[in-house]
N, C-alpha and C positions, 0 to 999 in steps of 0.2 A: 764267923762269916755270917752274913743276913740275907745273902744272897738266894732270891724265891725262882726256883723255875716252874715253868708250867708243862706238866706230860699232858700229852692226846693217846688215851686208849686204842685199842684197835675199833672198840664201837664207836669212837668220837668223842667220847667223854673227856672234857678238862679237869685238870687237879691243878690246884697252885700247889707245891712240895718246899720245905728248902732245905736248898744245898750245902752241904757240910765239906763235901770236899770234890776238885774235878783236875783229874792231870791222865797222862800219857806216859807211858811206860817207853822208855828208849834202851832199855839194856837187851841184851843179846841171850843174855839167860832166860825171859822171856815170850818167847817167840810168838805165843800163842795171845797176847797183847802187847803184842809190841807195836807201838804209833796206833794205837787204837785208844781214842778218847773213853773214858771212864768218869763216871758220876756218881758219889755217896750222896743219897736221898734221907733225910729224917722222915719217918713212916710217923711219925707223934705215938708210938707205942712206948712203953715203957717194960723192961725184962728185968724187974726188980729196982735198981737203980741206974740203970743204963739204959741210953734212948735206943732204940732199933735204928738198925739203917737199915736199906737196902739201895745194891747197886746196877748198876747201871753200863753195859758197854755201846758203843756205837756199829751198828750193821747196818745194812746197805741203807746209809744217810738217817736212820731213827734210832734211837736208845733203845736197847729189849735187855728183859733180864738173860743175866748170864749164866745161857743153860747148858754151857760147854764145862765137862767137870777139872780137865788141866786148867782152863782158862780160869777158872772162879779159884783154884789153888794159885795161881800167878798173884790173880789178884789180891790176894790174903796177903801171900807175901811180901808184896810191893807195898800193902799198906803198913806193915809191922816194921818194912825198913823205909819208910816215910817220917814213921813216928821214931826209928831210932837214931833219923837222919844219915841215912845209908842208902837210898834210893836213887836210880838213874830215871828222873822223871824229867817231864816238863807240864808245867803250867801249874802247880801245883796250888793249890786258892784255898 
């Protein structure tokens, strides 16, 4: 994916990022992202040989990290049966 989005900090500060991955979780298992838009960001760091990501959920109409700790375990999950192609998602990019 080449896809560049651009965050506004809380100061106003812009970042252009790009996006690695962006879907919604539809399953019932869930609940705590469920229809809740989610975005995997490349940070350009490196953790040996793996890029970092950080993610990304939607609250009320902006992106903020996710600092809900069931919800960031959904998320994990969601992405590991994404990659296993096991996931009730939509939009998946």
């Amino acid at each position: 994916m080449t896809d560049k989005v651009i965050l506004t900090t809380p100061t106003g500060e812009k970042t252009e990022k790009k996006l690695v991955c962006a879907f919604k979780s539809t399953s019932d298992e869930m609940p705590n992202i469920k229809n809740i838009p989610i975005v995997a960001i490349e940070t350009g760091e490196m953790n040996g040989a793996n890029y970092v990501l950080e993610f990304f959920w939607e609250q009320n109409g902006i992106y903020q990290s996710i600092d809900n700790e069931q919800a960031w375990g959904e998320v994990k999950k969601t992405i590991i049966d994404i990659i296993n192609g096991k996931a009730e998602v939509e939009g998946v990019q």
